[in-house]
TORKOL-4160 file (C-alpha; in steps of 0.2 Angstrom, whole numbers, padded with zeros to 4 digits, m for minus):
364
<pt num="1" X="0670" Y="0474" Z="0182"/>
<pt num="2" X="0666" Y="0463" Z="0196"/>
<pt num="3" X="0670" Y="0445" Z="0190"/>
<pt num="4" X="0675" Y="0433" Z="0200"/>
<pt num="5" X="0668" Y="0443" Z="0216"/>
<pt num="6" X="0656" Y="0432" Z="0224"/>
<pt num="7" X="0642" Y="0437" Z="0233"/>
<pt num="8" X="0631" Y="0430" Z="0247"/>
<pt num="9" X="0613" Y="0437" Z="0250"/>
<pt num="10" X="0603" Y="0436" Z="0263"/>
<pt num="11" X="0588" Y="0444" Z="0260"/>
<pt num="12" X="0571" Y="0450" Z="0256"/>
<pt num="13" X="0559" Y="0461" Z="0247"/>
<pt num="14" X="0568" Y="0475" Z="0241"/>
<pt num="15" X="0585" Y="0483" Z="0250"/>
<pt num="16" X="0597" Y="0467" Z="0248"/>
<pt num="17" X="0591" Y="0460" Z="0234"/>
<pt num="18" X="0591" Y="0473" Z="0222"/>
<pt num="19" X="0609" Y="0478" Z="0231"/>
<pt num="20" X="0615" Y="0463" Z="0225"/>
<pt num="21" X="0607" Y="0463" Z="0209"/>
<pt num="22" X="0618" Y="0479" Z="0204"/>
<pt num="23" X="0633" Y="0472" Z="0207"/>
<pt num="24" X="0628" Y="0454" Z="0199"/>
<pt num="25" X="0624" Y="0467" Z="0183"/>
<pt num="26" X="0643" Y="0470" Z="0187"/>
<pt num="27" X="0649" Y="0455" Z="0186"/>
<pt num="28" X="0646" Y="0446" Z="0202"/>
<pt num="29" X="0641" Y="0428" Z="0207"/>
<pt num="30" X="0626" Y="0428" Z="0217"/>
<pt num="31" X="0620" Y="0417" Z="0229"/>
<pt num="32" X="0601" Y="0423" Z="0239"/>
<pt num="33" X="0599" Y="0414" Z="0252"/>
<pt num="34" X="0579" Y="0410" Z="0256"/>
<pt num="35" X="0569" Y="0403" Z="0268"/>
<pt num="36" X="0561" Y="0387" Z="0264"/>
<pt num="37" X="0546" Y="0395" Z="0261"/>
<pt num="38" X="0556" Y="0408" Z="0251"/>
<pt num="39" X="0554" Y="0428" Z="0248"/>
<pt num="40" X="0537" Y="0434" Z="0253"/>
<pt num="41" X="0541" Y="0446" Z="0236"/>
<pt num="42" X="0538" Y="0429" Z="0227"/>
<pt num="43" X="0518" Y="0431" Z="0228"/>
<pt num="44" X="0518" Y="0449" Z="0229"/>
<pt num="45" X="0508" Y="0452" Z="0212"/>
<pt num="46" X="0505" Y="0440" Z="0199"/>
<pt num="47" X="0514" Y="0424" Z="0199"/>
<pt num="48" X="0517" Y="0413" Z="0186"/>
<pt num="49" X="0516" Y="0394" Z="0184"/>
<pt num="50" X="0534" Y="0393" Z="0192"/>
<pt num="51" X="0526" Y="0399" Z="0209"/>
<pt num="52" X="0537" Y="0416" Z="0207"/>
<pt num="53" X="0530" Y="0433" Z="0205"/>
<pt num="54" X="0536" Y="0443" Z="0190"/>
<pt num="55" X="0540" Y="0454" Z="0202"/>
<pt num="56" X="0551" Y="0445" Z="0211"/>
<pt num="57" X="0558" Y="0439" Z="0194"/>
<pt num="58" X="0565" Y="0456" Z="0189"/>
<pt num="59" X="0574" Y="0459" Z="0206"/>
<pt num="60" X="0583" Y="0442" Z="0204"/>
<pt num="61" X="0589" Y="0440" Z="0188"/>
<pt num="62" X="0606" Y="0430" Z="0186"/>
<pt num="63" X="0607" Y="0426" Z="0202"/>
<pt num="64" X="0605" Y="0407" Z="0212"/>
<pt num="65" X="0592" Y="0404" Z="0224"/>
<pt num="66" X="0595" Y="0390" Z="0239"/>
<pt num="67" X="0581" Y="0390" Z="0249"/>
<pt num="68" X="0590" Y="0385" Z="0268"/>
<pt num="69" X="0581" Y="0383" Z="0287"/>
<pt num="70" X="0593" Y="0393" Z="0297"/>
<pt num="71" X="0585" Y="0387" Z="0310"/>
<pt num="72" X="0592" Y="0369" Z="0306"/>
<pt num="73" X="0612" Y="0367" Z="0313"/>
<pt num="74" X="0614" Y="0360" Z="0297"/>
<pt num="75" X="0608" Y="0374" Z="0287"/>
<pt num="76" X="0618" Y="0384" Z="0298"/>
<pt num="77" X="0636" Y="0374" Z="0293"/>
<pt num="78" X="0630" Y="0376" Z="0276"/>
<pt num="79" X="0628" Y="0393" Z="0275"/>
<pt num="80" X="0644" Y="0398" Z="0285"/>
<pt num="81" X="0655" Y="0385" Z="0274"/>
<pt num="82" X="0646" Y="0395" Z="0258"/>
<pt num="83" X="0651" Y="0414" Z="0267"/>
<pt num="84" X="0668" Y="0406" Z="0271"/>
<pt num="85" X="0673" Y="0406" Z="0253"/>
<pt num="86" X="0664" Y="0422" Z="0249"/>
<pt num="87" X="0672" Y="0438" Z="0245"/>
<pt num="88" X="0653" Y="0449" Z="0253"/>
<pt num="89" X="0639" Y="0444" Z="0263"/>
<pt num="90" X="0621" Y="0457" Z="0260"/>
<pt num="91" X="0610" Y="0454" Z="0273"/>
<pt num="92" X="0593" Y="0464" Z="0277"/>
<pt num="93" X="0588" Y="0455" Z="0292"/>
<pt num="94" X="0584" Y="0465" Z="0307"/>
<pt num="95" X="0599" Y="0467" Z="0320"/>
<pt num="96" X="0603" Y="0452" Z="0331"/>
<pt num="97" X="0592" Y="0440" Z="0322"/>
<pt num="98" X="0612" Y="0432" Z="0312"/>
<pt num="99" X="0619" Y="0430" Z="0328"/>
<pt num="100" X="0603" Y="0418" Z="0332"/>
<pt num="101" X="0606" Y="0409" Z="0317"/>
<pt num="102" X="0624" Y="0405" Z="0319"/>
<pt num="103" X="0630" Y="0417" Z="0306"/>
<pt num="104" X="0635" Y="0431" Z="0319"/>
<pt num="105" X="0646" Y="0446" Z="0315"/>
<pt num="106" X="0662" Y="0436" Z="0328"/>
<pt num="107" X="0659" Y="0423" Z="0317"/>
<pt num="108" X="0659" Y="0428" Z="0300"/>
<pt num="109" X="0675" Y="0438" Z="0306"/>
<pt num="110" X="0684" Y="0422" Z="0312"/>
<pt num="111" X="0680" Y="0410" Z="0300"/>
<pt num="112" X="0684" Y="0424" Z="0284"/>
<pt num="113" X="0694" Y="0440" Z="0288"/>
<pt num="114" X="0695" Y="0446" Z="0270"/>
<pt num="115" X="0673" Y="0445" Z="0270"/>
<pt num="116" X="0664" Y="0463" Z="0268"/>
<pt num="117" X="0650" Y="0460" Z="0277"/>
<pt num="118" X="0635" Y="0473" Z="0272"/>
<pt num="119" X="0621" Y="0474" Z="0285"/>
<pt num="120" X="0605" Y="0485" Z="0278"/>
<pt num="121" X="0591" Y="0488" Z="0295"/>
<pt num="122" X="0579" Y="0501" Z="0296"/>
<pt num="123" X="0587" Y="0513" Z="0309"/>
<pt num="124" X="0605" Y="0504" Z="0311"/>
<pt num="125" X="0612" Y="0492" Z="0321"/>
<pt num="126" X="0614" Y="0504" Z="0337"/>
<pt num="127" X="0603" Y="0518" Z="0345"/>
<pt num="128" X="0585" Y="0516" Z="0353"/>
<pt num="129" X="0575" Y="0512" Z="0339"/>
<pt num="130" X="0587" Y="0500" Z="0332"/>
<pt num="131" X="0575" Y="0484" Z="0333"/>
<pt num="132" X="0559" Y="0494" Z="0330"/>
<pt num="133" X="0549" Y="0487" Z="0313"/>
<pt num="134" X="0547" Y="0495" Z="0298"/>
<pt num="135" X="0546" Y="0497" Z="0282"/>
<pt num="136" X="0551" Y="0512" Z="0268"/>
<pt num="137" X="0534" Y="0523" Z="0272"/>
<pt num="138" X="0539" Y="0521" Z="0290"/>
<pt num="139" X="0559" Y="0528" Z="0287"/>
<pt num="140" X="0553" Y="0541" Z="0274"/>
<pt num="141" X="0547" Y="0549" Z="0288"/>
<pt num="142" X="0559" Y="0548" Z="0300"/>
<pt num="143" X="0572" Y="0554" Z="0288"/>
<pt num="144" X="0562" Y="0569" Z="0281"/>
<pt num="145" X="0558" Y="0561" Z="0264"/>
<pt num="146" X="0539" Y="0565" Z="0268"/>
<pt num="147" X="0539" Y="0580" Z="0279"/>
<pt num="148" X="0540" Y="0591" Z="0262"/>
<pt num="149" X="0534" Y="0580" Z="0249"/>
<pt num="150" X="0517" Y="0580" Z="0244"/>
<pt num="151" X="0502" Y="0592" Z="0244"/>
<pt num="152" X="0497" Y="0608" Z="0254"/>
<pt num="153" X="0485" Y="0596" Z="0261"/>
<pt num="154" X="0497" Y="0580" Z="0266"/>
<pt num="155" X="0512" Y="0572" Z="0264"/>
<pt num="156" X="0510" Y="0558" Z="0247"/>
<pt num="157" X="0521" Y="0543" Z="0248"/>
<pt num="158" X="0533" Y="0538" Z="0234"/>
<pt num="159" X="0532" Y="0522" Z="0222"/>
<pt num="160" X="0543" Y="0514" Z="0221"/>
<pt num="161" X="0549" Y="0516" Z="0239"/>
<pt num="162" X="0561" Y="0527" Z="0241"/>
<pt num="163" X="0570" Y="0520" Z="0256"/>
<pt num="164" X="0571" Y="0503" Z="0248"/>
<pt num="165" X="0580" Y="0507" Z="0234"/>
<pt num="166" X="0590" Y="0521" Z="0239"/>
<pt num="167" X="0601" Y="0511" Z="0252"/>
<pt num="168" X="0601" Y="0496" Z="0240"/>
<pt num="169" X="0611" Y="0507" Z="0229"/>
<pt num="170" X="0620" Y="0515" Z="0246"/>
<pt num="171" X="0624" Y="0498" Z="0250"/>
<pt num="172" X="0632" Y="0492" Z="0231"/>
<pt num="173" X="0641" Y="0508" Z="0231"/>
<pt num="174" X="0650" Y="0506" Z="0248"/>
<pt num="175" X="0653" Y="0489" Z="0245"/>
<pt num="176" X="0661" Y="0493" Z="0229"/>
<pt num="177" X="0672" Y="0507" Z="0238"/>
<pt num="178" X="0676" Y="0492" Z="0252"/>
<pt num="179" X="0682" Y="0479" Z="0237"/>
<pt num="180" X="0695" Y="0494" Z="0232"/>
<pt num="181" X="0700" Y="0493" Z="0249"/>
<pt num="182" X="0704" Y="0477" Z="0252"/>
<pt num="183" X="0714" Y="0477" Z="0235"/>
<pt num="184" X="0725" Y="0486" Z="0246"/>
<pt num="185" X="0725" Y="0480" Z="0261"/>
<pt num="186" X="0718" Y="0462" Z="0265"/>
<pt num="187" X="0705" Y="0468" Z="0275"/>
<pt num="188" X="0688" Y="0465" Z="0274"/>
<pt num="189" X="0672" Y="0476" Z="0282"/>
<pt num="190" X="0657" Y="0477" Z="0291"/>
<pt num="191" X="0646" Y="0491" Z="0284"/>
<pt num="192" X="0629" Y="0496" Z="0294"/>
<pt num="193" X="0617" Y="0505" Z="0282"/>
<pt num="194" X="0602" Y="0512" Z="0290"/>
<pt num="195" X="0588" Y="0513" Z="0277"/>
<pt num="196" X="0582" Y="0529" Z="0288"/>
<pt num="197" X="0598" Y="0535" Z="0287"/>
<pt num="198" X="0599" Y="0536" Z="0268"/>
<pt num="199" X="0583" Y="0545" Z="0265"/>
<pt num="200" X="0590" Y="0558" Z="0280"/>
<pt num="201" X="0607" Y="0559" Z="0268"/>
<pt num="202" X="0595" Y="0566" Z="0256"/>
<pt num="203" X="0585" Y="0577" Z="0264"/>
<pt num="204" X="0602" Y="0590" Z="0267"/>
<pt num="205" X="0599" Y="0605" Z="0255"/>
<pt num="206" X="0581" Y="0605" Z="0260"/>
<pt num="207" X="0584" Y="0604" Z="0280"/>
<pt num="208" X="0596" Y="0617" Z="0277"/>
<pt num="209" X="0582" Y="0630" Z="0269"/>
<pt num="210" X="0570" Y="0622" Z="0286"/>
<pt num="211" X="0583" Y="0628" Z="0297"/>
<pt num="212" X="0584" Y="0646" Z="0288"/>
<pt num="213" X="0567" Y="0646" Z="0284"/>
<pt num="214" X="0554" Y="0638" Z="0299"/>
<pt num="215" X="0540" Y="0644" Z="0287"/>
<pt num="216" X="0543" Y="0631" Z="0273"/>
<pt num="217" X="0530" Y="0620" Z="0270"/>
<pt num="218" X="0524" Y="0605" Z="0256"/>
<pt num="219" X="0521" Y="0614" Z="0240"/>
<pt num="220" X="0528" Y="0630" Z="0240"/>
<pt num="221" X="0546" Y="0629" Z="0237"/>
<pt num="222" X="0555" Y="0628" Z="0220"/>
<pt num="223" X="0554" Y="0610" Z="0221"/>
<pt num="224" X="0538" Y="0604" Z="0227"/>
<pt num="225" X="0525" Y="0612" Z="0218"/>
<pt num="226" X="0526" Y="0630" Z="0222"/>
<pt num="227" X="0531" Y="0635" Z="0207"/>
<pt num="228" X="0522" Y="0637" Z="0192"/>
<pt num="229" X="0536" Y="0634" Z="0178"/>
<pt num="230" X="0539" Y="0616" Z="0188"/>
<pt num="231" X="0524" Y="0607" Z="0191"/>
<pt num="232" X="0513" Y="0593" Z="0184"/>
<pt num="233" X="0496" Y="0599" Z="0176"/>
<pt num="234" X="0481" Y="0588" Z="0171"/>
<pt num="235" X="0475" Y="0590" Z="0152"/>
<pt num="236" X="0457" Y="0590" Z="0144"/>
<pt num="237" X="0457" Y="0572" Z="0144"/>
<pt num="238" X="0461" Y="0569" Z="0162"/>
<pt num="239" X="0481" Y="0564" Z="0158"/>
<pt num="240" X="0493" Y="0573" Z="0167"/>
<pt num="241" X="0509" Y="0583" Z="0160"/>
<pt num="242" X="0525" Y="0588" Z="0168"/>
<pt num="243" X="0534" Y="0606" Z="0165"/>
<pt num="244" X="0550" Y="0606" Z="0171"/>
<pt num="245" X="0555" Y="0626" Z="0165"/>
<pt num="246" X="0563" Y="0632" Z="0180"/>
<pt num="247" X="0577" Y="0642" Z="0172"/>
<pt num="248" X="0573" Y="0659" Z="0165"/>
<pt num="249" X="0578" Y="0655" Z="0148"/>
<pt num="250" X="0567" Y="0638" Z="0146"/>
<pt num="251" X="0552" Y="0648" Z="0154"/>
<pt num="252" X="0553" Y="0661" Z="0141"/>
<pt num="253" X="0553" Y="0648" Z="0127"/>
<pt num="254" X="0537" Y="0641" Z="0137"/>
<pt num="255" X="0529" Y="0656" Z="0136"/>
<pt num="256" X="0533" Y="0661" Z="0118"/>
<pt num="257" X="0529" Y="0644" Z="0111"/>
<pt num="258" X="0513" Y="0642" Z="0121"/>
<pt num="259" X="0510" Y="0662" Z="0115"/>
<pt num="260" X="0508" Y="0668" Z="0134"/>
<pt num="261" X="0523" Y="0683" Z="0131"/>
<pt num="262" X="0516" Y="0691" Z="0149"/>
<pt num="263" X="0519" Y="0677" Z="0160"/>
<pt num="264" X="0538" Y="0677" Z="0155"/>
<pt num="265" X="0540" Y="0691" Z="0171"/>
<pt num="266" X="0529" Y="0683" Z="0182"/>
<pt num="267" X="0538" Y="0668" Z="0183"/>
<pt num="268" X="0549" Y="0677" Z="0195"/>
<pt num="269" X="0535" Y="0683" Z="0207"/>
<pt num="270" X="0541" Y="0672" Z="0224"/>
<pt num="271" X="0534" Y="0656" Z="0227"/>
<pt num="272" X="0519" Y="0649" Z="0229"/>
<pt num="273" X="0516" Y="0655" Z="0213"/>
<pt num="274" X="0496" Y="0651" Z="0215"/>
<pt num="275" X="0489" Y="0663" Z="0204"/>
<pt num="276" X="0503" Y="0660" Z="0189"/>
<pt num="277" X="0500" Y="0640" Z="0195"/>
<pt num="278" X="0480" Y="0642" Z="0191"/>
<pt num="279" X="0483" Y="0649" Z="0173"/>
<pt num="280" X="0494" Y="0638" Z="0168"/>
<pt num="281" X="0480" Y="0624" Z="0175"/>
<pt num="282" X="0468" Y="0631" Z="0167"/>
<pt num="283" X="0478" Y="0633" Z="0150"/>
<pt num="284" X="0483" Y="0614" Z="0152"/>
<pt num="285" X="0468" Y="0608" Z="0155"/>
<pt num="286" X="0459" Y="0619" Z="0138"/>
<pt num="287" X="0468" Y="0604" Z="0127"/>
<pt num="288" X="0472" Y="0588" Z="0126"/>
<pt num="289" X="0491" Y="0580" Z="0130"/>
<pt num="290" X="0494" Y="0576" Z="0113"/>
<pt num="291" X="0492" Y="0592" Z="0109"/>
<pt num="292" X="0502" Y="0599" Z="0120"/>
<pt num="293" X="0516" Y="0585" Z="0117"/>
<pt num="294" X="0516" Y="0589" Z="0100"/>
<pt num="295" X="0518" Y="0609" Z="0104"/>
<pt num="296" X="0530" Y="0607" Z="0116"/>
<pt num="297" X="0540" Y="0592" Z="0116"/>
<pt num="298" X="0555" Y="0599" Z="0105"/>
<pt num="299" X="0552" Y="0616" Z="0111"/>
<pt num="300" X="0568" Y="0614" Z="0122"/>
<pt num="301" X="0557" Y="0620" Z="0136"/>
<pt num="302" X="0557" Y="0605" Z="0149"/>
<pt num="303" X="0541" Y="0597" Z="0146"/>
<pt num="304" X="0535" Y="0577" Z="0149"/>
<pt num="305" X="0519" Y="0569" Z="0145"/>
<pt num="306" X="0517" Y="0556" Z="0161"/>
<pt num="307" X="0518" Y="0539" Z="0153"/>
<pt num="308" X="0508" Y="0525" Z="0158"/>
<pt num="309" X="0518" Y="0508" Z="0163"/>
<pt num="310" X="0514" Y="0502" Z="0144"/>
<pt num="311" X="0520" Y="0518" Z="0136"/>
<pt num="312" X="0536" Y="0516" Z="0148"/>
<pt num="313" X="0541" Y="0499" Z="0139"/>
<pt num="314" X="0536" Y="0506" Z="0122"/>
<pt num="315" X="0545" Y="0523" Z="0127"/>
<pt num="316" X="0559" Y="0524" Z="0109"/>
<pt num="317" X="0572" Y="0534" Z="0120"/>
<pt num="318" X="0574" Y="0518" Z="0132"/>
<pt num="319" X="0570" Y="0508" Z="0115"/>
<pt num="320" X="0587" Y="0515" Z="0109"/>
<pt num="321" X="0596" Y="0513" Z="0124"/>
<pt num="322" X="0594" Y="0495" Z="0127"/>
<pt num="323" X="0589" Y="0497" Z="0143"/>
<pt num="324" X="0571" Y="0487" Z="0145"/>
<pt num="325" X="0572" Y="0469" Z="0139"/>
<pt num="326" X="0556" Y="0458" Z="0140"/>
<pt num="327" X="0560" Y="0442" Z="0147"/>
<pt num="328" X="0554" Y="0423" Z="0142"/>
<pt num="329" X="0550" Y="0418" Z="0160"/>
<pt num="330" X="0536" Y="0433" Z="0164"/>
<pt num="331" X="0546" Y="0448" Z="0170"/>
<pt num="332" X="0552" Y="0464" Z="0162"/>
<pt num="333" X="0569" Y="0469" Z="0166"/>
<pt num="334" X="0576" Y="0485" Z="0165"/>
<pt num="335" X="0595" Y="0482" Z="0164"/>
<pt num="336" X="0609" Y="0490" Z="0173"/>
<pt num="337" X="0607" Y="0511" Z="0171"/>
<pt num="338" X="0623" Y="0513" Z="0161"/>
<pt num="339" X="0631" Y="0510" Z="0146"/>
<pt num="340" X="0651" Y="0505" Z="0149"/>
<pt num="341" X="0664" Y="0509" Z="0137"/>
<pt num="342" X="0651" Y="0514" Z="0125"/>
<pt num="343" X="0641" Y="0497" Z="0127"/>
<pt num="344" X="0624" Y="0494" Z="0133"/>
<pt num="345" X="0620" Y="0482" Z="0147"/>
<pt num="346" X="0620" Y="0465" Z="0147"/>
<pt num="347" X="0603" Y="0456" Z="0146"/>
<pt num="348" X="0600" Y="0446" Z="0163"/>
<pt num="349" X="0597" Y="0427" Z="0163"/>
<pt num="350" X="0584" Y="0418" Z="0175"/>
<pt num="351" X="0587" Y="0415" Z="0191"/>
<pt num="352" X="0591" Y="0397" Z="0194"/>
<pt num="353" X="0584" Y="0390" Z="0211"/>
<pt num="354" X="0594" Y="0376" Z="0216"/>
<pt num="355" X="0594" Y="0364" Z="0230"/>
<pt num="356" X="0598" Y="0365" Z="0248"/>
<pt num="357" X="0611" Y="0349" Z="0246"/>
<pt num="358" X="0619" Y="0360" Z="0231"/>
<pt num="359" X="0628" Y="0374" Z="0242"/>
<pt num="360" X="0645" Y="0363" Z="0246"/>
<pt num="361" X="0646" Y="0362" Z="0226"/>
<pt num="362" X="0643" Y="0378" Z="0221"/>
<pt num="363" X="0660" Y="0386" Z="0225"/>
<pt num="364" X="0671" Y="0371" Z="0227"/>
């Protein structure tokens, strides 16, 4: 869908790297541009011979790597010579810190009208807290994304970090819709995602019950645990299971196939459910979760075993799907999450790190 785009990346960790590894799943050319000590995400976990982290594998699959000291006039050249023949530009770093490297926003607009230029920060490139430090805990709670997550006891952080991902995708998304654009009318764009802002875009429906309700609180409304037809139960083993059977119909099938007919008028009492909550604890925990897998797992009443990261790969749902390929250099990928015209997705080749003297070739 996106051949023949090409792609600049600028980046780190998480936000612009997995942005740009959407649209390279797309079809996109990809160039990541790293520091010549590269992205920290290179030694976060294990790391193979190759010096790069399986980690940092998966989040970087097709593309090409240049490691490139922006601090170096010559790297500078390089670089704007590259983003002068690009059709986008991703870059996560925090706001101002281009302009110091001779890649500013005047610039890349002069030297390359037609470029979309996608910025990704933590709180935006304006406002007070625009060059305040962070990273996706510190922006979940700003936007609300922990404020009713969690426990009666605290707020319980996500993994993977949602703030990361989430305007990654917010960032591949509206740099599709800017591409459209420019189809139309030459233009290119400047797009300023705040990583805050996304998780706050989120957080709409349940601001909106806040602001009707002051008394809401972690783990008592529909979705966060306070009811008991949807909520996450630990077995006789010590694995945990998850019912999802919020609709009347699916909660009755629970209850009859689980043989508990008086709970099926209970599960309207209002939530927090506790009581209802602590007997369906207590009738989880009597067995073990293959037991209650094979009781319920085809009972068409919303219920999941939690699987462990090896049960993931070996899940037979994702097996058909063709959505988790193990790679030969060390990483799993789990491939673009759609199937196109009635395709899978395409498996993702290495990354190919190239060097620094390579970037005046690789669109010539």
């Amino acid at each position: 869908m996106l051949q023949g785009i090409r792609i600049v990346e600028i980046g780190q960790y998480i936000p612009s790297p997995y942005a740009a590894l959407m649209l390279a799943d797309l079809g996109a050319e990809v160039v990541k541009i790293e520091p010549p000590r590269g992205d920290p995400m290179r030694h976060i976990g294990v790391v193979s011979k190759d010096g790069a982290s399986a980690s940092y594998a998966a989040m970087n699959g097709g593309k090409r790597v240049v490691r490139v000291d922006l601090k170096d006039k010559n790297g500078q050249k390089a670089v704007q010579d590259l983003v002068e023949k690009a059709d986008v530009l991703i870059e996560s770093m925090r706001p101002g810190v281009l302009d110091r490297l001779g890649l500013g926003r005047d610039l890349l607009q002069r030297i390359n009208p037609r470029l979309i230029h996608c910025a990704i920060s933590g709180f935006g490139q304006n406002g007070p807290l625009r060059l305040r430090p962070g990273h996706d805990l510190n922006y979940m709670a700003a936007g609300g994304g922990l404020g009713l997550s969690g426990t009666l006891e605290r707020p319980v952080m996500a993994r993977p970090p949602v703030s990361d991902y989430a305007s990654a995708l917010q960032a591949a998304l509206t740099i599709s819709a800017a591409l459209f654009q420019r189809s139309r009318t030459g233009r290119g764009a400047y797009i300023d995602i705040s990583m805050a802002e996304v998780v706050l875009a989120w957080q709409a429906p349940l601001l909106s019950e806040a602001l009707a309700n002051s008394s809401v609180r972690r783990a008592e409304d529909a979705d966060s645990g306070g009811l008991a037809s949807y909520n996450i139960y630990r077995t006789s083993e010590g694995r945990y299971v998850t019912l999802g059977a919020e609709e009347p119909h699916f909660w009755e099938r629970f209850c009859t196939a689980v043989e508990r007919p008086e709970w099926i008028e209970r599960g309207s009492e209002p939530a927090p459910q506790m009581s209802l909550i602590r007997d369906l604890a207590d009738l989880f925990a009597s067995r073990d979760a293959a037991h209650w897998d094979s009781l319920l797992a085809e009972g068409d009443c919303c219920f999941q075993i939690v699987l462990e990261p090896n049960e993931v790969l070996a899940f037979e749902q994702f097996a058909e799907r063709k959505m988790i390929r193990r790679s030969d250099w060390g990483a799993v990928d789990v491939l673009y999450p759609a199937w196109i015209d009635g395709a899978p997705p395409e498996p993702r080749e290495p990354f190919v790190e190239l060097p620094e003297a390579a970037l005046g070739t690789i669109w010539a």
